[in-house]
C-alpha positions in Angstrom: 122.2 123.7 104.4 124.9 123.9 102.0 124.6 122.5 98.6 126.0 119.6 97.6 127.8 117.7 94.4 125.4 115.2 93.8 126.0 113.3 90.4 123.0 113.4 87.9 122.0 109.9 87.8 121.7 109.8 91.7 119.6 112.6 91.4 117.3 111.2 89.3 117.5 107.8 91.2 116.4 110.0 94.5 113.3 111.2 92.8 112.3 107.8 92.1 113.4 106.9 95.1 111.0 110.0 96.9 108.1 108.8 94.6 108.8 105.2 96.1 108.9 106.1 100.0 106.3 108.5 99.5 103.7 105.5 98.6 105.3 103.8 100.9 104.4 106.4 104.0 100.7 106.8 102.9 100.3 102.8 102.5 101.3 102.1 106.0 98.3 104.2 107.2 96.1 101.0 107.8 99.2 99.6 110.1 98.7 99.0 113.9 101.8 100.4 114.2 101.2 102.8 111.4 103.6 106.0 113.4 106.2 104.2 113.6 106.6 103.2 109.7 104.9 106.7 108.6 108.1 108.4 111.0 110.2 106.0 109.2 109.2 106.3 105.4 108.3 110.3 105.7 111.9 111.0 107.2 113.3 109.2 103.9 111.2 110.9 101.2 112.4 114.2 103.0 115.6 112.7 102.5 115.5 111.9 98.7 113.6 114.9 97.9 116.5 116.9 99.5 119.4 115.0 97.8 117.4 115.7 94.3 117.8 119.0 95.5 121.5 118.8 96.0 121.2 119.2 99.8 121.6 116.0 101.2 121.9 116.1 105.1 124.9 113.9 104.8 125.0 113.0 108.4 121.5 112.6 109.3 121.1 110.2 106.3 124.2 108.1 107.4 122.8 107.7 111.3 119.2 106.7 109.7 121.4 104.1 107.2 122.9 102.5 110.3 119.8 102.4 112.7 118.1 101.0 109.9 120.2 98.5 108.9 120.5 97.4 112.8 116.9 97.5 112.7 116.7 94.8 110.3 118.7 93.0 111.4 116.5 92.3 114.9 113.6 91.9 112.8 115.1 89.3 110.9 115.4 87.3 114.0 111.5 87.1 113.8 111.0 86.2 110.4 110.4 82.5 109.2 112.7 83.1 106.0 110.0 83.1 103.2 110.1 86.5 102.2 106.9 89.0 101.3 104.8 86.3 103.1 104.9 87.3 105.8 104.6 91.1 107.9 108.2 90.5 109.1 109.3 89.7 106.1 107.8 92.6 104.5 109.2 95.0 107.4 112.8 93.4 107.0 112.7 94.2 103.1 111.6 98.1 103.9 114.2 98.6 106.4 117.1 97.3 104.3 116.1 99.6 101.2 116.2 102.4 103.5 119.7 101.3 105.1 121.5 100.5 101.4 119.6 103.1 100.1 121.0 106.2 102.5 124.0 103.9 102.4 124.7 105.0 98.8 124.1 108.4 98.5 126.3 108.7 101.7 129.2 107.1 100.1 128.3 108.6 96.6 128.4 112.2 97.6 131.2 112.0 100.2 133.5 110.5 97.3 132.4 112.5 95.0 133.2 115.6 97.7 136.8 114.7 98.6 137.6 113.4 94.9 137.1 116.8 94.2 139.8 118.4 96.5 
């Protein structure tokens, strides 16, 4: 994988970032459905580790911003609207900061790549 124009602050943002999914993929441990959220979580501190790194997989994190984002949006249909109350709530939150989240650096580095031409 090639490396990438990343611009320092969204570097440092994906390490916080990293730090932030990482406690997120050992928390859901204790989950009944704990694969599906460790999948989720671990797949996204690869992510943020590797755009740290300047390798972003471009692609790969723009699919897992739009499957995510679709994914909250059908668990919204479940919630009751009072969010961090309740386990939807919680799940809609996680899956939206994962969607805007590989969102950005999608759009970041992408500008940031044809600006440069």
């Amino acid at each position: 994988m090639r490396q990438r124009h990343v611009p320092t602050v969204l570097r440092w943002l994906s390490v916080v970032f990293a730090g932030l999914f990482l406690y997120s993929t050992i928390v859901q441990f204790n989950d009944v459905d704990a694969i599906v959220w460790i999948l989720l979580y671990g797949v996204n501190t690869i992510g943020a580790v590797m755009t740290a790194l300047r390798r972003p997989p471009i692609t790969i994190l723009w699919v897992i911003a739009q499957i995510t984002f679709v994914w909250s949006v059908v668990v919204l249909q479940s919630t009751n609207g009072r969010f961090f109350e309740g386990e939807e709530e919680r799940e809609f939150v996680g899956l939206m900061i994962c969607a805007v989240w590989n969102g950005v650096v999608t759009i970041t580095v992408r500008r940031h790549e044809t600006s440069s031409l």
